[in-house]
mmCIF file of the N, C-alpha and C atoms, coordinates in Angstrom:
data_MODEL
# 
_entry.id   MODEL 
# 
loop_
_atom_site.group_PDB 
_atom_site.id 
_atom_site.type_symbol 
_atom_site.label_atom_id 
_atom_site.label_alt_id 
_atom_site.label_comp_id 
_atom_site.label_asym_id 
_atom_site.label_entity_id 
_atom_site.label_seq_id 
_atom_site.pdbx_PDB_ins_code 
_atom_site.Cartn_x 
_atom_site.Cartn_y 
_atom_site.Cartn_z 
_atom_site.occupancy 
_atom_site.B_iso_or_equiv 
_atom_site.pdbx_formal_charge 
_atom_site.auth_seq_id 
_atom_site.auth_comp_id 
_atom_site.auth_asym_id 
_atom_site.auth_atom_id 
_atom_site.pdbx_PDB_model_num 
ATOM 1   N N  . UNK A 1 1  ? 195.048 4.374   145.107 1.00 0.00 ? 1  UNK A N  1 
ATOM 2   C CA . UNK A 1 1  ? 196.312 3.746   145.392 1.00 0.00 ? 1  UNK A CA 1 
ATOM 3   C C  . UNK A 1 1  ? 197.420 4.488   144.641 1.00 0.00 ? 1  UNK A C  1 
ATOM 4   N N  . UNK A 1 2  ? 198.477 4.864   145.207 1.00 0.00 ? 2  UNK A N  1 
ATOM 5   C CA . UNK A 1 2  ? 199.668 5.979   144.713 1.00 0.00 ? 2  UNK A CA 1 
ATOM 6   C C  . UNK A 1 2  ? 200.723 4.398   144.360 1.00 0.00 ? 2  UNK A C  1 
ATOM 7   N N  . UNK A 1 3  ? 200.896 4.625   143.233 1.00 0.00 ? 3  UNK A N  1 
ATOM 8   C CA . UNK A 1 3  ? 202.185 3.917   142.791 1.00 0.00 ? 3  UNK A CA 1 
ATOM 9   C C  . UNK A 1 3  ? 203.098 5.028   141.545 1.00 0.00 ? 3  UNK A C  1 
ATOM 10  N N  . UNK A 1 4  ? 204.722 4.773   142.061 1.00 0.00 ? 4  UNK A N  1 
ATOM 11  C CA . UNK A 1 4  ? 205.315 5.352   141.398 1.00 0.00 ? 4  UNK A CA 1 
ATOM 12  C C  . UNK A 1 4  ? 205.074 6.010   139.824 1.00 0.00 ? 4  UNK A C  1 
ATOM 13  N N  . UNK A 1 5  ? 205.383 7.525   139.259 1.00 0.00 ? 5  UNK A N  1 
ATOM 14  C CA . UNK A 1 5  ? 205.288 7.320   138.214 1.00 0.00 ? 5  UNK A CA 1 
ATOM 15  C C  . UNK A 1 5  ? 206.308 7.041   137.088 1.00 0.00 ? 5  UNK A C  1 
ATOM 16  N N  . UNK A 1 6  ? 207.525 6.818   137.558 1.00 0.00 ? 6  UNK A N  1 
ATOM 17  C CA . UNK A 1 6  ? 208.585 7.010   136.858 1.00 0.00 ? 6  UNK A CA 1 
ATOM 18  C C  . UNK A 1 6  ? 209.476 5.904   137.509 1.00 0.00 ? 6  UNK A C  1 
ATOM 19  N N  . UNK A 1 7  ? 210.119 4.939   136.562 1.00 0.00 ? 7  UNK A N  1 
ATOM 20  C CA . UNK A 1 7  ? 211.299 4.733   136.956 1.00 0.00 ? 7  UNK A CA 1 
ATOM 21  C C  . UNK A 1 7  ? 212.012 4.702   137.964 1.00 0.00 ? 7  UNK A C  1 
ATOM 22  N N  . UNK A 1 8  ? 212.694 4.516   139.207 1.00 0.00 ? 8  UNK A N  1 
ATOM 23  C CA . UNK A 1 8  ? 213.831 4.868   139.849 1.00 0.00 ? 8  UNK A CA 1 
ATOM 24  C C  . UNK A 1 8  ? 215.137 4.468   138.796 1.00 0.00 ? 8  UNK A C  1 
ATOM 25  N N  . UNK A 1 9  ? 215.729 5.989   138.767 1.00 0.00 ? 9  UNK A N  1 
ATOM 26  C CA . UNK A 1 9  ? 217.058 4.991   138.324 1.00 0.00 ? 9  UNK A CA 1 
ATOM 27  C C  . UNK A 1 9  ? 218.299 4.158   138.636 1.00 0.00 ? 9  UNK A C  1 
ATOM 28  N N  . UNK A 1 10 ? 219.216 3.776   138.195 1.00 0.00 ? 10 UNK A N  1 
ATOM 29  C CA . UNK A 1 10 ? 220.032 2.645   138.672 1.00 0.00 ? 10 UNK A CA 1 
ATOM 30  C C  . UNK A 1 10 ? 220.976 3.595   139.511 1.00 0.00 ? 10 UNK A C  1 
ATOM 31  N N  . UNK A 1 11 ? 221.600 5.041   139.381 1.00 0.00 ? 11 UNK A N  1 
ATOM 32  C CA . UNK A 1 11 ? 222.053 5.427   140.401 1.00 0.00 ? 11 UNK A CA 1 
ATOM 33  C C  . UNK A 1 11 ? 221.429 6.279   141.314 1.00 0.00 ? 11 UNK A C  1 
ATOM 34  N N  . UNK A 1 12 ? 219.981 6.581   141.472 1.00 0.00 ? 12 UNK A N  1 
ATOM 35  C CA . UNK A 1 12 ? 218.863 6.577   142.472 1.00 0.00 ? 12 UNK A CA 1 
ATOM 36  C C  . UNK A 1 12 ? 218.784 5.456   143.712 1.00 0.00 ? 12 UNK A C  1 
ATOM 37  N N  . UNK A 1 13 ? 218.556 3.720   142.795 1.00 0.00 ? 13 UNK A N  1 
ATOM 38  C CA . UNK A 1 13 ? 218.597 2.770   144.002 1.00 0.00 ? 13 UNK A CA 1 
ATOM 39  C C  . UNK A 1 13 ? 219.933 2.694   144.159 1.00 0.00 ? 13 UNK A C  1 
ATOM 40  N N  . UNK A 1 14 ? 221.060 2.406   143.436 1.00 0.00 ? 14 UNK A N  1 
ATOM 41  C CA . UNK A 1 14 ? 222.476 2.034   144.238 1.00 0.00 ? 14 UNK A CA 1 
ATOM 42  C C  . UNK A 1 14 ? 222.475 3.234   145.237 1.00 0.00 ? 14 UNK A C  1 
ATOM 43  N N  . UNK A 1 15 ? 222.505 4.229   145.160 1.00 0.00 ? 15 UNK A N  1 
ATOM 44  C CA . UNK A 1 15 ? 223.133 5.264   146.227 1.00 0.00 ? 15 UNK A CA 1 
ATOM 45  C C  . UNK A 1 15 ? 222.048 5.120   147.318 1.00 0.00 ? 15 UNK A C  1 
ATOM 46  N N  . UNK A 1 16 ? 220.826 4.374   147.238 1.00 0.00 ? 16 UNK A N  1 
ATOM 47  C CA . UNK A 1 16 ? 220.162 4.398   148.097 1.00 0.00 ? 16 UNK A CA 1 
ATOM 48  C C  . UNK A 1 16 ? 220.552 2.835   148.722 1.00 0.00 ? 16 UNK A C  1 
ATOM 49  N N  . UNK A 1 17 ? 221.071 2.406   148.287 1.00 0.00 ? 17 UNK A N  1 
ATOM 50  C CA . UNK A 1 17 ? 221.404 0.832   148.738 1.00 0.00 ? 17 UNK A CA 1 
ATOM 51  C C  . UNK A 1 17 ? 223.010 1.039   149.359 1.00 0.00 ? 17 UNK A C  1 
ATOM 52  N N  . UNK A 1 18 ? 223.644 2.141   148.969 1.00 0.00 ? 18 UNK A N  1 
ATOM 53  C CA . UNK A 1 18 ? 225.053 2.023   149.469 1.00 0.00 ? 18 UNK A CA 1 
ATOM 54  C C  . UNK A 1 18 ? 225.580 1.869   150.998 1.00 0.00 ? 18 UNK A C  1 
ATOM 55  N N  . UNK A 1 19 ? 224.811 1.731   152.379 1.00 0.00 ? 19 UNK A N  1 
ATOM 56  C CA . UNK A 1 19 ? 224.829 1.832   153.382 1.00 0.00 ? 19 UNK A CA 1 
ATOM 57  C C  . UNK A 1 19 ? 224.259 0.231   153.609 1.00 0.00 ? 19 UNK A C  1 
ATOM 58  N N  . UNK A 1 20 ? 224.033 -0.256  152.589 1.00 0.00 ? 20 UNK A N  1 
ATOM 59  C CA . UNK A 1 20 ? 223.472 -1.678  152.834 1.00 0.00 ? 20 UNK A CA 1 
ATOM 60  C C  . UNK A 1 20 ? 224.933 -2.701  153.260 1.00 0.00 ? 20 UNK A C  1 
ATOM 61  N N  . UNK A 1 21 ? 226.008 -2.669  152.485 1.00 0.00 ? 21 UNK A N  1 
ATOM 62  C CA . UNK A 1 21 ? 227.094 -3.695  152.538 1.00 0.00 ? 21 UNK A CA 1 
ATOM 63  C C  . UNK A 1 21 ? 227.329 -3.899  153.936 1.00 0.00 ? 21 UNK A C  1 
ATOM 64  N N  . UNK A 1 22 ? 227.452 -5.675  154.381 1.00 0.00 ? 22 UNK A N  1 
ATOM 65  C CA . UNK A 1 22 ? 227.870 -5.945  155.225 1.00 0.00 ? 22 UNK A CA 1 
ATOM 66  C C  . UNK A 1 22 ? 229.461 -5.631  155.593 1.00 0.00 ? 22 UNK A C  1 
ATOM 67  N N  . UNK A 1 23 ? 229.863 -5.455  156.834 1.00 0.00 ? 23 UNK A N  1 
ATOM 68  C CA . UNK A 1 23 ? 230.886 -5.824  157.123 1.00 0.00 ? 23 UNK A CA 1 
ATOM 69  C C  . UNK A 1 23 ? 231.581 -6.875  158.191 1.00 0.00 ? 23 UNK A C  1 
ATOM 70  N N  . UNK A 1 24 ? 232.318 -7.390  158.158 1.00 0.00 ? 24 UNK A N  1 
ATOM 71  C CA . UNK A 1 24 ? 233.121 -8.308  159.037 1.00 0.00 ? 24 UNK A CA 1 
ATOM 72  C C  . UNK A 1 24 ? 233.608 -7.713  160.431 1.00 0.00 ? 24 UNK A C  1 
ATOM 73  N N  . UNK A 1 25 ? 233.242 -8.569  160.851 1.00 0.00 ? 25 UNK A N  1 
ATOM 74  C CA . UNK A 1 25 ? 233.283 -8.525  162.820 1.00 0.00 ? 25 UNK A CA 1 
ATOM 75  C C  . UNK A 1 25 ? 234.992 -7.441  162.867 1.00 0.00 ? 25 UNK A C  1 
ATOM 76  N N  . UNK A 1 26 ? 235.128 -6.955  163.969 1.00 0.00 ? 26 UNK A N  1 
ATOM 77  C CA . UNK A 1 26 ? 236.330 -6.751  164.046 1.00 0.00 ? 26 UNK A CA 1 
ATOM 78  C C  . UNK A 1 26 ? 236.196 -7.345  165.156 1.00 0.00 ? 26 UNK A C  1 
ATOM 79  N N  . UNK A 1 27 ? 237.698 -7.921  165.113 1.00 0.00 ? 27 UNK A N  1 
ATOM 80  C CA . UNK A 1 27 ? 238.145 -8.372  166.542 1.00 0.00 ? 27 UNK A CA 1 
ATOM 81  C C  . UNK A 1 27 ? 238.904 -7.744  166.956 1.00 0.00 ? 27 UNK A C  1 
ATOM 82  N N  . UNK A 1 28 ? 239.300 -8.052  168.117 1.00 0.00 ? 28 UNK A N  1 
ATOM 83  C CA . UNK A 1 28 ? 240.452 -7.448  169.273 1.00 0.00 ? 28 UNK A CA 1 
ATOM 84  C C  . UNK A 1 28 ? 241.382 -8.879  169.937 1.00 0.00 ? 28 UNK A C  1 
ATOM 85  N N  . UNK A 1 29 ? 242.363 -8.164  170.627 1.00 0.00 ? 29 UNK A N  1 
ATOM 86  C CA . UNK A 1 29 ? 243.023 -8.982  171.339 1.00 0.00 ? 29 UNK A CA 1 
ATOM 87  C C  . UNK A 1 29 ? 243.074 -9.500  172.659 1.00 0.00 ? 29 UNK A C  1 
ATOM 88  N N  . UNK A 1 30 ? 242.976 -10.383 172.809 1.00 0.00 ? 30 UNK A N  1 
ATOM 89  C CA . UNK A 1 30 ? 242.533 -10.564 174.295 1.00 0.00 ? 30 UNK A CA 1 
ATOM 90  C C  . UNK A 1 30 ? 243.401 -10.337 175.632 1.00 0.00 ? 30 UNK A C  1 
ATOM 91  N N  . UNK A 1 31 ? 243.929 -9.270  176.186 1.00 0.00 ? 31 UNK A N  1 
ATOM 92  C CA . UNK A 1 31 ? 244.883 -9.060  176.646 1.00 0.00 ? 31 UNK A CA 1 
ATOM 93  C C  . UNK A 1 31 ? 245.360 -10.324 177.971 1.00 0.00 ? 31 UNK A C  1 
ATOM 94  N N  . UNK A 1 32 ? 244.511 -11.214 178.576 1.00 0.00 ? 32 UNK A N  1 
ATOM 95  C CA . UNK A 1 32 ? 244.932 -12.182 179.268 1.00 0.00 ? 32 UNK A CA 1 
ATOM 96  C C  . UNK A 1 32 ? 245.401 -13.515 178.665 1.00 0.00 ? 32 UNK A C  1 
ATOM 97  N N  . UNK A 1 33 ? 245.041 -13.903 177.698 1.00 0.00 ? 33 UNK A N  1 
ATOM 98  C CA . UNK A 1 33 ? 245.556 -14.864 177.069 1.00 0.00 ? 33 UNK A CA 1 
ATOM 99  C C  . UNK A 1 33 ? 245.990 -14.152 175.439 1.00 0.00 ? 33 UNK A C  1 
ATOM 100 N N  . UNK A 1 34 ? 245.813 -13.364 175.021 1.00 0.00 ? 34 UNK A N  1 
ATOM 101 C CA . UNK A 1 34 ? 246.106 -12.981 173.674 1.00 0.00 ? 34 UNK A CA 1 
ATOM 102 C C  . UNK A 1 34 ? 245.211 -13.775 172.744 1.00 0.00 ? 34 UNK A C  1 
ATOM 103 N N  . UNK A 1 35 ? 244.470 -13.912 172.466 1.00 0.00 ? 35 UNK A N  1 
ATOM 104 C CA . UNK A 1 35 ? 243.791 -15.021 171.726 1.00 0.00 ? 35 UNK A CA 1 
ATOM 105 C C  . UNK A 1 35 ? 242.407 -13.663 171.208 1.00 0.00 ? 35 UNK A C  1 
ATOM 106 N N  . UNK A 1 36 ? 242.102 -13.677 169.904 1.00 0.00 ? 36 UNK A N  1 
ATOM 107 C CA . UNK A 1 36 ? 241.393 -12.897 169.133 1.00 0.00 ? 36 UNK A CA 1 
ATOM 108 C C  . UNK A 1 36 ? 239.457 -12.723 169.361 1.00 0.00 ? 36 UNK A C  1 
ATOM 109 N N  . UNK A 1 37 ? 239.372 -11.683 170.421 1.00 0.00 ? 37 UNK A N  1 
ATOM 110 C CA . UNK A 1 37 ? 237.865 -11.656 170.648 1.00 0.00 ? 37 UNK A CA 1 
ATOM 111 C C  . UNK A 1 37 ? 237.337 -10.230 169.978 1.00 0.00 ? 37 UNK A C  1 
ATOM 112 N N  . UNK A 1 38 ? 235.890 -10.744 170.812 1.00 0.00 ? 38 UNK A N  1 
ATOM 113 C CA . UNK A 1 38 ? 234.732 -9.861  169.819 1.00 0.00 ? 38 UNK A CA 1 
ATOM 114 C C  . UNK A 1 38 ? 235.084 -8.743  171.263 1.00 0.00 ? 38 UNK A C  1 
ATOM 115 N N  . UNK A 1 39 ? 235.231 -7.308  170.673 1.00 0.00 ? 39 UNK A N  1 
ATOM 116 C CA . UNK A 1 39 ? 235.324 -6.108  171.729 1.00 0.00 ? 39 UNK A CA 1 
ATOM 117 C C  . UNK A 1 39 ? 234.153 -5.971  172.869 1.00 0.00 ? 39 UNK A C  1 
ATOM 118 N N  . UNK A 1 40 ? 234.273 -5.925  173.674 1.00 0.00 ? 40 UNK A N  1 
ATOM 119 C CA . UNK A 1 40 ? 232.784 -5.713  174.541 1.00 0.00 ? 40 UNK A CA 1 
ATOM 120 C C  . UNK A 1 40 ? 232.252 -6.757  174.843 1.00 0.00 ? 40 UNK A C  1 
ATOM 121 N N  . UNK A 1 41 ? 232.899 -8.110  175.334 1.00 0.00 ? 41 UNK A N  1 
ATOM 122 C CA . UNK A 1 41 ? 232.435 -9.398  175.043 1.00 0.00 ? 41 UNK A CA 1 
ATOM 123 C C  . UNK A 1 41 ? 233.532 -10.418 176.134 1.00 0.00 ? 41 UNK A C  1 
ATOM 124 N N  . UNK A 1 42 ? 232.963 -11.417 176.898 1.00 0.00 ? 42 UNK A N  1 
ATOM 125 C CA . UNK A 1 42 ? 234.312 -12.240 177.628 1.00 0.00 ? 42 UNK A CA 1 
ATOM 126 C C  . UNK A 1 42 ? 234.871 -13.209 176.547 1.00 0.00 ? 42 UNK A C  1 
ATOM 127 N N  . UNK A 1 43 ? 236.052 -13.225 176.411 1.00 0.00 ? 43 UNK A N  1 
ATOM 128 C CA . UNK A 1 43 ? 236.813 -13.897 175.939 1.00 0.00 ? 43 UNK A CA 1 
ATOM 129 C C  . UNK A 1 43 ? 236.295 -15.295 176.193 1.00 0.00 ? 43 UNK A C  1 
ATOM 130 N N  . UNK A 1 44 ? 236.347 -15.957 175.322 1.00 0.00 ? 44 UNK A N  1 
ATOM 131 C CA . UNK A 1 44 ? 235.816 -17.748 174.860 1.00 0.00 ? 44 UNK A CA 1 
ATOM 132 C C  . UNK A 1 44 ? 236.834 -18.271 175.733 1.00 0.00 ? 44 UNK A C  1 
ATOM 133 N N  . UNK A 1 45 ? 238.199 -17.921 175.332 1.00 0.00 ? 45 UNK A N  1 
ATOM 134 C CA . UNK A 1 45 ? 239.071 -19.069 175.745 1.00 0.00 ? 45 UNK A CA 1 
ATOM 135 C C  . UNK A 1 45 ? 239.547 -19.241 177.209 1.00 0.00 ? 45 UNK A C  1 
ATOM 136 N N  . UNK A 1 46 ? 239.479 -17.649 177.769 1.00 0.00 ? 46 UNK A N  1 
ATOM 137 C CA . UNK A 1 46 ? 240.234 -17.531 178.886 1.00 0.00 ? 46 UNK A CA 1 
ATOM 138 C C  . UNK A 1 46 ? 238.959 -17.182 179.852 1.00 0.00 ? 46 UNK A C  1 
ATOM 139 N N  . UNK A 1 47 ? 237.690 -16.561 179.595 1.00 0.00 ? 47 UNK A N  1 
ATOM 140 C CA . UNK A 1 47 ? 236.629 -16.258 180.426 1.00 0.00 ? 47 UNK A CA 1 
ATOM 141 C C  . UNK A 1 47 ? 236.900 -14.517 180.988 1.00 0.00 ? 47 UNK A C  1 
ATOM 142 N N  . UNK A 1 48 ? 238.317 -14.071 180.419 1.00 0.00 ? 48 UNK A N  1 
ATOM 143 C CA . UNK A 1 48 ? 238.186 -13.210 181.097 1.00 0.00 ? 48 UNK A CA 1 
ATOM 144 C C  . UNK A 1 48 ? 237.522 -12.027 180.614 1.00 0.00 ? 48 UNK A C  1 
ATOM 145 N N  . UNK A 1 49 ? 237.176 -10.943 181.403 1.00 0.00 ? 49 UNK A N  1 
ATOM 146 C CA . UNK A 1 49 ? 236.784 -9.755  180.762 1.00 0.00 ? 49 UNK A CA 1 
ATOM 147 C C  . UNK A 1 49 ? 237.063 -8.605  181.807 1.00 0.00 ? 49 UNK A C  1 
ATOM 148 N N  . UNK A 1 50 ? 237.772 -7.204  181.264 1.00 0.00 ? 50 UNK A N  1 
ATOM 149 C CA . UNK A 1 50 ? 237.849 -6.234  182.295 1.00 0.00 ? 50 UNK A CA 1 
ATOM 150 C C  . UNK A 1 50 ? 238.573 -6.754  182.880 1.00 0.00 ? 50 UNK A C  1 
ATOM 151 N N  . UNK A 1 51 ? 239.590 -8.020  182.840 1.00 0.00 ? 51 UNK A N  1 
ATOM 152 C CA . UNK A 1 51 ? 240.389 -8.279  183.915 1.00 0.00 ? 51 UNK A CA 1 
ATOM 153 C C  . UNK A 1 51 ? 240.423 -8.706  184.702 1.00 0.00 ? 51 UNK A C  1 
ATOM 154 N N  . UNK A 1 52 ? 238.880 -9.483  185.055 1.00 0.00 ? 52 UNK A N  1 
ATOM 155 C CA . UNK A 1 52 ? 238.632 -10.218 186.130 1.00 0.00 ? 52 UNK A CA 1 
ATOM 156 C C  . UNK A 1 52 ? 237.754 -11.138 185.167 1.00 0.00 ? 52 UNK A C  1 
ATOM 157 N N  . UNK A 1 53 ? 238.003 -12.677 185.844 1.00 0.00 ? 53 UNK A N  1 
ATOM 158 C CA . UNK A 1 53 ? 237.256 -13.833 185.611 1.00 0.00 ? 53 UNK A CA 1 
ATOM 159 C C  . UNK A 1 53 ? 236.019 -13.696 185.876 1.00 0.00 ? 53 UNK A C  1 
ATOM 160 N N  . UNK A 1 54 ? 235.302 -13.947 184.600 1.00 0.00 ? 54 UNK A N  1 
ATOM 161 C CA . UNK A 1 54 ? 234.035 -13.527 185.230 1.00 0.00 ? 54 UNK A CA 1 
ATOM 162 C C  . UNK A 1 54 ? 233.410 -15.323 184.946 1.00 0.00 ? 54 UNK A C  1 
ATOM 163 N N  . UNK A 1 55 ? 233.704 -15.933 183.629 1.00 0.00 ? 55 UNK A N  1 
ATOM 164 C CA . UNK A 1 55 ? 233.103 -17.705 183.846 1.00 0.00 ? 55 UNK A CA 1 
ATOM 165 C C  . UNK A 1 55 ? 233.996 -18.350 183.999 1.00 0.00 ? 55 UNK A C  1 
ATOM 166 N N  . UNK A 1 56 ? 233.614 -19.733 184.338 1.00 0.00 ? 56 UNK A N  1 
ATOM 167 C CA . UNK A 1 56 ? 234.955 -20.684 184.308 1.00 0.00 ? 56 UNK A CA 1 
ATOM 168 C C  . UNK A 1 56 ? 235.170 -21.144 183.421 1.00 0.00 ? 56 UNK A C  1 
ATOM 169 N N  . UNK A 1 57 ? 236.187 -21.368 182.439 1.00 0.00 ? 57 UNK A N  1 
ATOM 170 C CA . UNK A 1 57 ? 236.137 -22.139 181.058 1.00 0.00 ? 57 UNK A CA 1 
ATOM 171 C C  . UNK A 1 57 ? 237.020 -23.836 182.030 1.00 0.00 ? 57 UNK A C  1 
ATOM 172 N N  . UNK A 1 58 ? 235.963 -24.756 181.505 1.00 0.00 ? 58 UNK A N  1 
ATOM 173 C CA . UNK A 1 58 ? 236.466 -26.374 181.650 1.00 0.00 ? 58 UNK A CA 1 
ATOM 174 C C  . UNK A 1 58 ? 237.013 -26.655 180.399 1.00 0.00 ? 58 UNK A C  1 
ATOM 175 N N  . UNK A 1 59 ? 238.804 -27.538 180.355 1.00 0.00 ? 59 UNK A N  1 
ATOM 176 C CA . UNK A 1 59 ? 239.167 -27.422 179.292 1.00 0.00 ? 59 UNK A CA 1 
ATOM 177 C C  . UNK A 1 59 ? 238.785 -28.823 178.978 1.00 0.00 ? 59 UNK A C  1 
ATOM 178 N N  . UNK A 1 60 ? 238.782 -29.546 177.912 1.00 0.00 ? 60 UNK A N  1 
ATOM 179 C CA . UNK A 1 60 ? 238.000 -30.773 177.705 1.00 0.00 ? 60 UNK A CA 1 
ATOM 180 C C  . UNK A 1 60 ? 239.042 -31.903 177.810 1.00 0.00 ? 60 UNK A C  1 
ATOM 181 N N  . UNK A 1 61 ? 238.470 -32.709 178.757 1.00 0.00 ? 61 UNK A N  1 
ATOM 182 C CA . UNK A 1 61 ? 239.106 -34.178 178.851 1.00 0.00 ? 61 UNK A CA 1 
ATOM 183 C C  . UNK A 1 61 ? 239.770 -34.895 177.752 1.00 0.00 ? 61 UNK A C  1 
# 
């Protein structure tokens, strides 16, 4: 069984961990209603995408 013989050191794992940090969604703008979506994705509020309706959004009673 091969187990390490040495140590890793602390800037060995950080630089190996540096590609780890999450980042936060970017959004975009929704050009039919303006309202803040995920890129590549139909808009929640308005349904649209590409410019054409693609679901129906029912607005709530």
């Amino acid at each position: 069984m091969a187990v390490p013989k040495k140590k890793t050191s602390r800037a060995k794992r950080d630089s190996r961990r540096s590609h780890d940090a999450l980042t936060a969604p970017q959004y975009s703008k929704c050009p039919q209603c303006q309202e803040p979506k995920l890129p590549h994705r139909v808009c929640r509020h308005c349904g649209y995408y590409n410019g054409k309706e693609v679901i129906k959004i029912e607005t709530p009673a």
